[in-house]
C-alpha positions, 0 to 999 in steps of 0.5 A, spaced: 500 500 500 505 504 502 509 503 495 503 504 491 500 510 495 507 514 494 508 513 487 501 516 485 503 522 490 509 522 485 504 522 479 507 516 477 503 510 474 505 503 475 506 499 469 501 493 468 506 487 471 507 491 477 500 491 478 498 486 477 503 483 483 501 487 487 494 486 486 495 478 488 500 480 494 494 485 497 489 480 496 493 474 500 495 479 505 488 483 506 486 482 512 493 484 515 491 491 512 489 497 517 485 503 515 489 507 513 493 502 508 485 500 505 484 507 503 491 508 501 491 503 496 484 504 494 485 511 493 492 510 489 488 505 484 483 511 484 489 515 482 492 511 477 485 509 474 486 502 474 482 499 469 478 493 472 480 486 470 478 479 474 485 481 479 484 488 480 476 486 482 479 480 486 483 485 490 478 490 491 473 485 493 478 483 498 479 490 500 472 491 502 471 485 506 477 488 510 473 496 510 467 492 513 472 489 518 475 495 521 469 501 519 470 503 526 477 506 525 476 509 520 478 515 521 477 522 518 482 522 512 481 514 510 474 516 509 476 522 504 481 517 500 475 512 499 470 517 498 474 519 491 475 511 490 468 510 490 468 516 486 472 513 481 468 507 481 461 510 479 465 514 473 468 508 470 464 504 466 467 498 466 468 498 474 461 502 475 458 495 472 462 490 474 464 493 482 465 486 486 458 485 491 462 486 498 464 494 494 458 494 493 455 493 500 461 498 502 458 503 498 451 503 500 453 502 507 459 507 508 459 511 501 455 516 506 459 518 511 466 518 506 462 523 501 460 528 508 468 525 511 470 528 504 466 534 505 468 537 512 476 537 509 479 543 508 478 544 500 486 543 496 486 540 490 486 532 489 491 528 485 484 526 481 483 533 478 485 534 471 485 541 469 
């Protein structure tokens, strides 16, 4: 999660093998993923518009399972990095139609309190806008 998060800090898309391992490797290890590491490695995915594919669903599947796990610590700023996540989801078509059904519980039980996490924030610019 760390890696990832730092190079889409950097503006840095990962090439598709590189992906691809970390996905699986994320997916192995999910339920070792605190809050912070689940919206980081979300929110870089979000970053680098991951396309979906049976690996990128499987690791975001593994992902919500684990949000749902740890809801309770979320704290402010994890919220904000899933809210754009889910932001993400809704405006790709491919993720939009095929998002996995643990996501989909994600969303429908906690999109809410991401999107008003997101809100209270003090307004900067996100990595996701394109000028």
């Amino acid at each position: 999660a760390n890696v990832l998060w730092a190079l889409a800090k950097m503006g840095v898309t990962p090439n598709a093998d590189l992906l691809r391992v970390m996905h699986a490797r994320a997916t192995a290890t999910a339920a070792d993923f605190n809050p912070q590491a689940v919206a980081n490695l979300l929110w870089a995915h979000a970053c680098f518009g991951t396309p979906h594919n049976e690996a990128s669903g499987r690791m975001a599947e593994s992902m919500a399972v684990q949000l749902l796990a740890v809801r309770e610590e979320l704290i402010v700023e994890d919220k904000s990095q899933l809210h754009q996540w889910l932001l993400f989801c809704d405006l790709d078509p491919k993720w939009r139609g095929e998002l996995p059904r643990s996501m989909q519980l994600v969303k429908d039980e906690l999109g809410g309190g991401f999107r008003q996490a997101l809100e209270r924030q003090t307004s900067r610019s996100s990595l996701l806008q394109v000028d």
